[in-house]
C-alpha positions as CSV (number, residue, x, y, z in Angstrom):
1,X,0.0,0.0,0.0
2,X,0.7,3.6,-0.3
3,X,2.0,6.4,2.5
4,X,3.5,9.5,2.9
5,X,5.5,10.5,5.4
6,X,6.1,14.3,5.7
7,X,8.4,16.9,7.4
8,X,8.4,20.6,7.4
9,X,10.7,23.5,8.4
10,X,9.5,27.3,7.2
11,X,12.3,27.3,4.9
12,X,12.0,23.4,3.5
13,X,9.5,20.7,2.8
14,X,10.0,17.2,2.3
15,X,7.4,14.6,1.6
16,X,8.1,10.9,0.7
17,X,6.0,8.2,-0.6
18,X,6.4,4.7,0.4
19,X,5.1,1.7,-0.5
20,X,5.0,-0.5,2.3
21,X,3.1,-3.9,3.4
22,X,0.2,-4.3,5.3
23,X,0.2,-3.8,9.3
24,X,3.2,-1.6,8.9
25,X,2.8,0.9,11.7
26,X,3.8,4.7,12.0
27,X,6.8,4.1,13.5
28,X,8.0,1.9,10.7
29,X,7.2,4.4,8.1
30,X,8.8,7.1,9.3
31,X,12.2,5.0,9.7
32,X,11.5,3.7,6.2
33,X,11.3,7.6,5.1
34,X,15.0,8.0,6.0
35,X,13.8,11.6,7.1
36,X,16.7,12.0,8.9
37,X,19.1,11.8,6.1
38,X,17.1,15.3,4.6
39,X,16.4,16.6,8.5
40,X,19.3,15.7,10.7
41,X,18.2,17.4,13.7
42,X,14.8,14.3,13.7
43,X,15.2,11.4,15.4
44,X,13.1,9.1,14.1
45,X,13.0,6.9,17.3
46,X,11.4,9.7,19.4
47,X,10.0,12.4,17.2
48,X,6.2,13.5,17.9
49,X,4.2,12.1,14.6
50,X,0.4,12.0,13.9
51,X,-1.8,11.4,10.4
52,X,-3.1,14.0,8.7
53,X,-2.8,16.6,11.2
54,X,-3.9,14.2,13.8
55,X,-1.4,13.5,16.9
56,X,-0.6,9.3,17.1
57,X,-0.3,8.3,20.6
58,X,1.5,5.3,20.1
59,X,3.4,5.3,16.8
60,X,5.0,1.8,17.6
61,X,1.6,0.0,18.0
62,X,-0.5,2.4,15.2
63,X,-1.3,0.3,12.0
64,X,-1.2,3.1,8.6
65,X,-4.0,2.6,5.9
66,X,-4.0,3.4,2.5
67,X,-3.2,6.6,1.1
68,X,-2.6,8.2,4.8
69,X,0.3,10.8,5.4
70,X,2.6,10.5,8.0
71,X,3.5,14.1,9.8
72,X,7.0,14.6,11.7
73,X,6.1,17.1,14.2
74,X,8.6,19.8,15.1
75,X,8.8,21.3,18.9
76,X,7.4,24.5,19.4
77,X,9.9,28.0,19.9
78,X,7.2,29.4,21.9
79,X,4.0,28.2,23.6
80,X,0.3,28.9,21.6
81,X,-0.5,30.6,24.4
82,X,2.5,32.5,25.4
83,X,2.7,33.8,21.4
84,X,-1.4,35.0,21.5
85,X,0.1,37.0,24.8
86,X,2.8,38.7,23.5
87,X,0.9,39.6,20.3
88,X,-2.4,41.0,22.7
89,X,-0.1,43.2,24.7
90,X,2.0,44.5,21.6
91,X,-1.4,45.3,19.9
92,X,-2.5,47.6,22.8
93,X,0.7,49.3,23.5
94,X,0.4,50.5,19.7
């Protein structure tokens, strides 16, 4: 069957298609991908993953379907919250 397994930085993109077998889990993809030749800075053994914007709890137990895509999640600079702060006081200071 078919997958994707994608990574993004703001400056580069990188998606890969695999054909793998049946039952192969998220985990196995994304060592497949060899992401990490492209990305050095991802571990594939520990980096945060999830399908189609979807985070995957347990990428080492996760069975993939056909035709889903694979994300490589980066860690955030700055907490969601913490940014939406910063950019409420700056907005009433102006």
């Amino acid at each position: 069957m078919r997958v994707e397994v994608a990574y993004a930085l703001p400056e580069k993109q990188k998606i890969i298609a695999l054909d793998v077998e049946e039952g192969c889990t998220v985990r196995d993809a994304v060592r497949r991908s060899n992401m990490a030749v492209f990305f050095p800075e991802v571990d594939v053994e520990t980096v945060k993953v999830g399908i189609f914007g979807k985070s995957v709890r347990n990428a080492e137990e996760q069975v993939l379907k056909e035709g889903e895509r694979v994300e490589l999640y980066r860690e955030l600079k700055v907490d969601p919250k913490q940014a939406r702060a910063n950019r409420a006081a700056k907005t009433t200071k102006d």
